[in-house]
Chimera marker file (.cmm) of the C-alpha trace (Angstrom):
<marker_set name="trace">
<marker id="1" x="-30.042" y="-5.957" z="-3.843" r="1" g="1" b="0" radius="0.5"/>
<marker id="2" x="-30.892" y="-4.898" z="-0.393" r="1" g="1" b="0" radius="0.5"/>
<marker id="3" x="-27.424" y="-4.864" z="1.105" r="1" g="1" b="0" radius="0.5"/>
<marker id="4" x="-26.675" y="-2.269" z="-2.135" r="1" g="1" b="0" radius="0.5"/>
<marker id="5" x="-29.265" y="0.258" z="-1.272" r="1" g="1" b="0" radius="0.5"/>
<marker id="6" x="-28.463" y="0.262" z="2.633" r="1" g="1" b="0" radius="0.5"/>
<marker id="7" x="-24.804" y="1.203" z="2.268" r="1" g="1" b="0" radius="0.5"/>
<marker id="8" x="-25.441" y="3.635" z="-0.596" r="1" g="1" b="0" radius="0.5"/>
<marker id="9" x="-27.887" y="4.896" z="1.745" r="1" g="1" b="0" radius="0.5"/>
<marker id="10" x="-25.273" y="5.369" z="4.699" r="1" g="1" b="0" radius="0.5"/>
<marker id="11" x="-22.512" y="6.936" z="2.736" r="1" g="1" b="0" radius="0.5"/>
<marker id="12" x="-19.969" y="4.871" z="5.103" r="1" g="1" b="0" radius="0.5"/>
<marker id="13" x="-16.538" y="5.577" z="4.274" r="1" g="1" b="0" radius="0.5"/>
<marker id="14" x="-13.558" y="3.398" z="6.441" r="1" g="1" b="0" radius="0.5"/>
<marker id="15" x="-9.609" y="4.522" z="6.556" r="1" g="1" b="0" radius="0.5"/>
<marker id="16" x="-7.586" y="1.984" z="5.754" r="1" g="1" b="0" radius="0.5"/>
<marker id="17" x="-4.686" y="1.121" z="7.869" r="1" g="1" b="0" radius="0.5"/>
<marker id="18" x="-1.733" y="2.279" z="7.471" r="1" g="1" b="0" radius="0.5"/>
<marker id="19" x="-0.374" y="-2.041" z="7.930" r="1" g="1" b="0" radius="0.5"/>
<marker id="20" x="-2.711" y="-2.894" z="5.098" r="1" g="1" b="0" radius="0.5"/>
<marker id="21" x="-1.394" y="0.361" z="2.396" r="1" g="1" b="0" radius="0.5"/>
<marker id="22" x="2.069" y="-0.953" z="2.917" r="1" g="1" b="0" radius="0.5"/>
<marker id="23" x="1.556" y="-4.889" z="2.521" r="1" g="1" b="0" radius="0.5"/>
<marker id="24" x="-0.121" y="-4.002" z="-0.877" r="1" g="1" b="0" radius="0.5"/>
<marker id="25" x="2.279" y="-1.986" z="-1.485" r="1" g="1" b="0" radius="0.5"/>
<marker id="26" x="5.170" y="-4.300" z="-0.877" r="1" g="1" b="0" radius="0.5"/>
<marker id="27" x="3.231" y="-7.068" z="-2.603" r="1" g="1" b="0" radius="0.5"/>
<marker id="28" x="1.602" y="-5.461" z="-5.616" r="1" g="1" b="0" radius="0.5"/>
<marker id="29" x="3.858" y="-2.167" z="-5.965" r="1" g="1" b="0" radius="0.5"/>
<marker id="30" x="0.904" y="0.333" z="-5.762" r="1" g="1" b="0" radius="0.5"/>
<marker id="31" x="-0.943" y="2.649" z="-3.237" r="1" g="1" b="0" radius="0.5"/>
<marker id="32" x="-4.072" y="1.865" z="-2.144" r="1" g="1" b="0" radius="0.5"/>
<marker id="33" x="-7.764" y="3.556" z="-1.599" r="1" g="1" b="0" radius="0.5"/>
<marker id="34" x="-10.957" y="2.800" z="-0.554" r="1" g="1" b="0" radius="0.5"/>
<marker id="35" x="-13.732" y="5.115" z="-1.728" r="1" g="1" b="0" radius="0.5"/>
<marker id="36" x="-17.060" y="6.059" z="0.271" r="1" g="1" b="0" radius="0.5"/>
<marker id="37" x="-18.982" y="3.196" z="-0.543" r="1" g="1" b="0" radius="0.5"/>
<marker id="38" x="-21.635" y="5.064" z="-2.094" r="1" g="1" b="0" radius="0.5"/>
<marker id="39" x="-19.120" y="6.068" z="-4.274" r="1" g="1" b="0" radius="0.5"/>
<marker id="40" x="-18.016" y="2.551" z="-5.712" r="1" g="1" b="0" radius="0.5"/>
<marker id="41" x="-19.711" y="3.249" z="-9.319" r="1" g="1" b="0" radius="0.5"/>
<marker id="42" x="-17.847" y="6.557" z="-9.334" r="1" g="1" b="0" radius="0.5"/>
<marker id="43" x="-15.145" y="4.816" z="-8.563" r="1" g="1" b="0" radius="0.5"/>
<marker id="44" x="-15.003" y="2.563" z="-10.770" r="1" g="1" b="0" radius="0.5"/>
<marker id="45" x="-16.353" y="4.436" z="-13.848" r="1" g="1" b="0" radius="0.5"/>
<marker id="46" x="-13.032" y="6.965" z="-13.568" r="1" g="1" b="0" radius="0.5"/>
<marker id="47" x="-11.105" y="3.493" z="-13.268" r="1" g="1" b="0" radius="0.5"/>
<marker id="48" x="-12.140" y="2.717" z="-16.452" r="1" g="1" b="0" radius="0.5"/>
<marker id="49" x="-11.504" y="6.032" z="-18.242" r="1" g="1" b="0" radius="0.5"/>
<marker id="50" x="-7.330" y="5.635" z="-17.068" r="1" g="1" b="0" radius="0.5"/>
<marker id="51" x="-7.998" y="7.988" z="-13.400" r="1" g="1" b="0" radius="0.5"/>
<marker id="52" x="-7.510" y="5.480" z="-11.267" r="1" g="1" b="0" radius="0.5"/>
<marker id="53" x="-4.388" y="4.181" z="-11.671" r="1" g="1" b="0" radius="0.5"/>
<marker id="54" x="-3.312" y="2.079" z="-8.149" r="1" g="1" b="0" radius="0.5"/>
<marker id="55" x="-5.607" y="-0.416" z="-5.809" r="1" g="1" b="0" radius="0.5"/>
<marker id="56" x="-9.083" y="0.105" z="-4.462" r="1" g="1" b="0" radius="0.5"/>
<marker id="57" x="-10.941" y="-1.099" z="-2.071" r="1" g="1" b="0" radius="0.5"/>
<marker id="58" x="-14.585" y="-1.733" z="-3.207" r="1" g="1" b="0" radius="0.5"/>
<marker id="59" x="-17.547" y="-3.815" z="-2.001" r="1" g="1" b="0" radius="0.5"/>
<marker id="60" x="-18.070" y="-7.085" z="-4.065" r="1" g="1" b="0" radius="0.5"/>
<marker id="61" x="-21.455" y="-6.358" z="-5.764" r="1" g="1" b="0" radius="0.5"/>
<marker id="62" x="-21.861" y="-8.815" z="-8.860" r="1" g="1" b="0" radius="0.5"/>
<marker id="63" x="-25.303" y="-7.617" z="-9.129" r="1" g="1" b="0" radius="0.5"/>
<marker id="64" x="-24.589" y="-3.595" z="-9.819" r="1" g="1" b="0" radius="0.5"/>
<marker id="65" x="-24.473" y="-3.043" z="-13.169" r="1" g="1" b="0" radius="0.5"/>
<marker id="66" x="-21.063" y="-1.204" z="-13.005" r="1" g="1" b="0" radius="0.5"/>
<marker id="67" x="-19.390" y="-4.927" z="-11.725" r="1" g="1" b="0" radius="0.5"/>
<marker id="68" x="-18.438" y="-6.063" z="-14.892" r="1" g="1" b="0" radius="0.5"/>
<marker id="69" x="-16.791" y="-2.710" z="-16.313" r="1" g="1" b="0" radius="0.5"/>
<marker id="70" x="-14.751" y="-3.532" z="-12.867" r="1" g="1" b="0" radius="0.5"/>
<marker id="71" x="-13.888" y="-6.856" z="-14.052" r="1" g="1" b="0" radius="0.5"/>
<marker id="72" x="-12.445" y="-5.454" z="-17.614" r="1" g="1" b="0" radius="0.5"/>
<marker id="73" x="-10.534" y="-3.052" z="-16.468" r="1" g="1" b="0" radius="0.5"/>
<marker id="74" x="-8.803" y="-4.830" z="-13.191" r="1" g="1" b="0" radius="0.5"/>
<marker id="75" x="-5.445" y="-7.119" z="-13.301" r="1" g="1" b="0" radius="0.5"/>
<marker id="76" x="-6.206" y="-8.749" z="-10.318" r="1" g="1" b="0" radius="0.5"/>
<marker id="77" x="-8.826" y="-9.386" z="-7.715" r="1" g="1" b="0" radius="0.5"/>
<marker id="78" x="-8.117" y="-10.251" z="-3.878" r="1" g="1" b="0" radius="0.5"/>
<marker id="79" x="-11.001" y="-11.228" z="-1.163" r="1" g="1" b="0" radius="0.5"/>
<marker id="80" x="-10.447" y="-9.485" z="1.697" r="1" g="1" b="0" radius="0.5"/>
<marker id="81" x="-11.638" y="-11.538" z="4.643" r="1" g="1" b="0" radius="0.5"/>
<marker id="82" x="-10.123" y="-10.094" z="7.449" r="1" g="1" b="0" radius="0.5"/>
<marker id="83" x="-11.923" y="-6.658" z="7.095" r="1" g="1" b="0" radius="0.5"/>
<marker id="84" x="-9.762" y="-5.921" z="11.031" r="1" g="1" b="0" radius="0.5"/>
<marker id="85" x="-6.911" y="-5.973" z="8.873" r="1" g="1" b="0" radius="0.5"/>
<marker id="86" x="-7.788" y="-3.543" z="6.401" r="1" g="1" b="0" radius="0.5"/>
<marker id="87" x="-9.605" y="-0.595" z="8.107" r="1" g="1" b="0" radius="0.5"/>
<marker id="88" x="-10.216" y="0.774" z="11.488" r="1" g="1" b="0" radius="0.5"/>
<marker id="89" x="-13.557" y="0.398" z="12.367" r="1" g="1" b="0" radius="0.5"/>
<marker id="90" x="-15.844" y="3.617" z="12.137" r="1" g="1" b="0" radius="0.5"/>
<marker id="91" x="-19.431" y="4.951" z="13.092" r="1" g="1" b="0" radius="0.5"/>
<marker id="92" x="-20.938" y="1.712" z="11.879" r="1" g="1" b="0" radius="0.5"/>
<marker id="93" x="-17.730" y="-0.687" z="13.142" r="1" g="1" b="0" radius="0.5"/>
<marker id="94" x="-16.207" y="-2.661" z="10.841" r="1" g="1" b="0" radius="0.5"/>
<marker id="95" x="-18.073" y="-3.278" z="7.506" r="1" g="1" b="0" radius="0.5"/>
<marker id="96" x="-19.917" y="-6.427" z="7.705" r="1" g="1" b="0" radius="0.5"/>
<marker id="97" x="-19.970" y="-7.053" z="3.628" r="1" g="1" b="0" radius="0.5"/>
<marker id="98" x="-17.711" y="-8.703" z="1.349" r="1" g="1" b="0" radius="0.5"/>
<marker id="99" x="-14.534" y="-6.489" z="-0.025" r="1" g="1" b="0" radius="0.5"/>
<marker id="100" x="-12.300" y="-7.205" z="-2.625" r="1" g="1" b="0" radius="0.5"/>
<marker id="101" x="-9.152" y="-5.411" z="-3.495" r="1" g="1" b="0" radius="0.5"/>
<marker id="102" x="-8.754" y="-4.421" z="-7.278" r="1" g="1" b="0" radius="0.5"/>
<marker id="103" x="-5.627" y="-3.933" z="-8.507" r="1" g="1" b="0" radius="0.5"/>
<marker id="104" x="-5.695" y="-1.666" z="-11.451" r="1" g="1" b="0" radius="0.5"/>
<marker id="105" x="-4.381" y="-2.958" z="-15.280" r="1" g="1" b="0" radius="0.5"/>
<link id1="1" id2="2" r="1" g="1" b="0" radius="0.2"/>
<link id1="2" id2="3" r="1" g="1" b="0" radius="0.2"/>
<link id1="3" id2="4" r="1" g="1" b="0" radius="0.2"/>
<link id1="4" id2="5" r="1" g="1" b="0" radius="0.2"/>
<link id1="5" id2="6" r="1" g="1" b="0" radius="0.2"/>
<link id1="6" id2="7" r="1" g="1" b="0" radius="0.2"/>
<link id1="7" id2="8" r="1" g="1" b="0" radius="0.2"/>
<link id1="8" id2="9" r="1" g="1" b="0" radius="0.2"/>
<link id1="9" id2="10" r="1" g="1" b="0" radius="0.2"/>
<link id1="10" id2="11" r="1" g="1" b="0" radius="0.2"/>
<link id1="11" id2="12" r="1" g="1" b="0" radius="0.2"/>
<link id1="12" id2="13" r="1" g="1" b="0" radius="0.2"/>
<link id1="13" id2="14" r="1" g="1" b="0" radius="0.2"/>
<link id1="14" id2="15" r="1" g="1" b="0" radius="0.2"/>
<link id1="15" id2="16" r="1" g="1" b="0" radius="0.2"/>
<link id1="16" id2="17" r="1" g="1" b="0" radius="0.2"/>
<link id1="17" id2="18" r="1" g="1" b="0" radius="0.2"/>
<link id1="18" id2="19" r="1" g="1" b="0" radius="0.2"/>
<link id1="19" id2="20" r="1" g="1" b="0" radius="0.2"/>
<link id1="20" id2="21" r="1" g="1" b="0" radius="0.2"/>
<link id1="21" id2="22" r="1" g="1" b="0" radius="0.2"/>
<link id1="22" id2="23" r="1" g="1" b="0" radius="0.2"/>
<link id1="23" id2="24" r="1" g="1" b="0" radius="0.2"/>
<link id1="24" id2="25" r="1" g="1" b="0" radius="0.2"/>
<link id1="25" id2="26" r="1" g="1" b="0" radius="0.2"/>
<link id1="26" id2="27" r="1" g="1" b="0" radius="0.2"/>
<link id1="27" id2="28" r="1" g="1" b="0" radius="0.2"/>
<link id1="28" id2="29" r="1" g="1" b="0" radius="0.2"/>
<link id1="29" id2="30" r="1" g="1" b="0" radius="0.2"/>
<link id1="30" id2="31" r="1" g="1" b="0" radius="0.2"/>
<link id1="31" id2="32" r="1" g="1" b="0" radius="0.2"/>
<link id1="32" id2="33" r="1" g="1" b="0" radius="0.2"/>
<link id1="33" id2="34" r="1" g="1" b="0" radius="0.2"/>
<link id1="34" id2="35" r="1" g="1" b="0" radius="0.2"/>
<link id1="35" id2="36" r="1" g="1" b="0" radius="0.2"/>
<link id1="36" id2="37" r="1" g="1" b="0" radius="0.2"/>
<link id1="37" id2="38" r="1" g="1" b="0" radius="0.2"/>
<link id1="38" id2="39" r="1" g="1" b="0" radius="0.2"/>
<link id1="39" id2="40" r="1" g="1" b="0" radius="0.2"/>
<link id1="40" id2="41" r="1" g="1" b="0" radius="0.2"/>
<link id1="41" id2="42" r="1" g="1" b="0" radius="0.2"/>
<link id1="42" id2="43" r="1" g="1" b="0" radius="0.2"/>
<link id1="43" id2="44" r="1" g="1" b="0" radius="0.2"/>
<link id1="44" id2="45" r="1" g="1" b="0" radius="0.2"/>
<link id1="45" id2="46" r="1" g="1" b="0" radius="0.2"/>
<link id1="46" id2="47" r="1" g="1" b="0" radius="0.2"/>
<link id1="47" id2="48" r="1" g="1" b="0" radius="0.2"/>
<link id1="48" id2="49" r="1" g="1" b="0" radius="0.2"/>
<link id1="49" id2="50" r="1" g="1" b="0" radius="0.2"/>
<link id1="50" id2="51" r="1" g="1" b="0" radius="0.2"/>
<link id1="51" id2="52" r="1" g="1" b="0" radius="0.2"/>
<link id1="52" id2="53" r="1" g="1" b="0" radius="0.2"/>
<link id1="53" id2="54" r="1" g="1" b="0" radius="0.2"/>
<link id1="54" id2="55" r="1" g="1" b="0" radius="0.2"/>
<link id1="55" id2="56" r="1" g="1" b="0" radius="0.2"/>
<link id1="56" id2="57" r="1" g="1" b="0" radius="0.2"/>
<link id1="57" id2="58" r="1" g="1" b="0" radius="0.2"/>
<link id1="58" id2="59" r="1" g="1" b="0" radius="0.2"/>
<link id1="59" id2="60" r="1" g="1" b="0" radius="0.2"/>
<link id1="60" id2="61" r="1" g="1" b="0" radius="0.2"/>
<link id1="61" id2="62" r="1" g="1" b="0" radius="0.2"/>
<link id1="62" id2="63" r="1" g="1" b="0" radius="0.2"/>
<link id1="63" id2="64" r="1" g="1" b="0" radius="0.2"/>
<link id1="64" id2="65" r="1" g="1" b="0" radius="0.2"/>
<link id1="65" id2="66" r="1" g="1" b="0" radius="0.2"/>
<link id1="66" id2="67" r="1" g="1" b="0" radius="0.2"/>
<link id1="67" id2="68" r="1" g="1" b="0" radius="0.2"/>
<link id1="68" id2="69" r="1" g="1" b="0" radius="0.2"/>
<link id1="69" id2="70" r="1" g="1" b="0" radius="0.2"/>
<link id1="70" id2="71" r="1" g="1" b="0" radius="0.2"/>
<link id1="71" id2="72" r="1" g="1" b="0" radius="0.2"/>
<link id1="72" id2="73" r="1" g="1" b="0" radius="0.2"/>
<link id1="73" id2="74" r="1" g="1" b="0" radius="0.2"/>
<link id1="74" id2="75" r="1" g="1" b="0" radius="0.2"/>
<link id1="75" id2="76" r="1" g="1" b="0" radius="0.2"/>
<link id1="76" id2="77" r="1" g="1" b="0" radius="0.2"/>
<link id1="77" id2="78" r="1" g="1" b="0" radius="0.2"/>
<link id1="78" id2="79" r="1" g="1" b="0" radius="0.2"/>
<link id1="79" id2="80" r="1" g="1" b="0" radius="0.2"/>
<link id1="80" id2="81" r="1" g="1" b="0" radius="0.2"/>
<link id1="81" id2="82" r="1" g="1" b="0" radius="0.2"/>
<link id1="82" id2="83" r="1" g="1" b="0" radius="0.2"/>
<link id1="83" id2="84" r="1" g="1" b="0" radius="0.2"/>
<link id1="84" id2="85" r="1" g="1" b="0" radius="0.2"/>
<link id1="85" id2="86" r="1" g="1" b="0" radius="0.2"/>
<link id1="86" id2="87" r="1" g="1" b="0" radius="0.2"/>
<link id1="87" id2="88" r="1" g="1" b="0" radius="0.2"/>
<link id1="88" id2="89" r="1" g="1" b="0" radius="0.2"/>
<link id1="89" id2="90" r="1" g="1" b="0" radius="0.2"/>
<link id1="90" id2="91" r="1" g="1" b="0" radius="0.2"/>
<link id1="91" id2="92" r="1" g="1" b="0" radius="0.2"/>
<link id1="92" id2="93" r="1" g="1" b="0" radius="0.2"/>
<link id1="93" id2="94" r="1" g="1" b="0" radius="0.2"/>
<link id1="94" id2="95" r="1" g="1" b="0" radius="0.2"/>
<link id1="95" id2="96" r="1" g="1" b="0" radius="0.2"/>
<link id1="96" id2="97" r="1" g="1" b="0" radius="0.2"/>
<link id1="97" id2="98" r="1" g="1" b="0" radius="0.2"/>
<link id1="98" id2="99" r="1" g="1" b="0" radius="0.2"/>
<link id1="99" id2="100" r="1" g="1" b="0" radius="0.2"/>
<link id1="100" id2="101" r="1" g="1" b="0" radius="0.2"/>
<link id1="101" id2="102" r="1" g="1" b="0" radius="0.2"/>
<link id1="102" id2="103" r="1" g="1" b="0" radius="0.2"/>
<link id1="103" id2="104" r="1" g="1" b="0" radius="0.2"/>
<link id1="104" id2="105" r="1" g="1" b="0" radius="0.2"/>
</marker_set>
């Protein structure tokens, strides 16, 4: 997948605003992170094994091979459209891919 290899290639890594943490927190009852994006599998391989144990941020990637040990090991799933409303816009602006929010089982 092309838009895979270009951001693993970039390393691009956004801050999340401050809104966003605390209207997942006030809705879901956890903190929230978002990862370098070349850092998703990471990620979500120390999700799996119990280290991640709040919300993250990821890219939605259905094609990575590490996208369905996401799926077992989340409780819920949220689309993020509004990426203005999640992180402040870096280097490369606002991310220009799909993001979900995973809230962890």
């Amino acid at each position: 997948m092309v838009k895979a290899d270009v951001l693993s290639r970039l390393g691009t890594l956004w801050k999340l605003l401050p809104s966003f943490k605390e209207e997942v927190l006030a809705k879901y009852g956890v903190q929230t992170s978002m990862p370098d994006v070349a850092n998703s599998k990471k990620t979500v391989i120390a999700l799996a094994r119990g280290h991640v144990s709040n919300a993250v941020v990821l890219p939605r990637w259905e094609g990575q091979a590490w996208w369905g040990t996401l799926l077992d090991n989340v409780s819920s799933m949220i689309e993020l459209e509004d990426m203005k409303k999640v992180v402040a816009p870096n280097m490369y602006g606002l991310p220009r891919w799909e993001f979900v929010l995973c809230i962890v089982k």
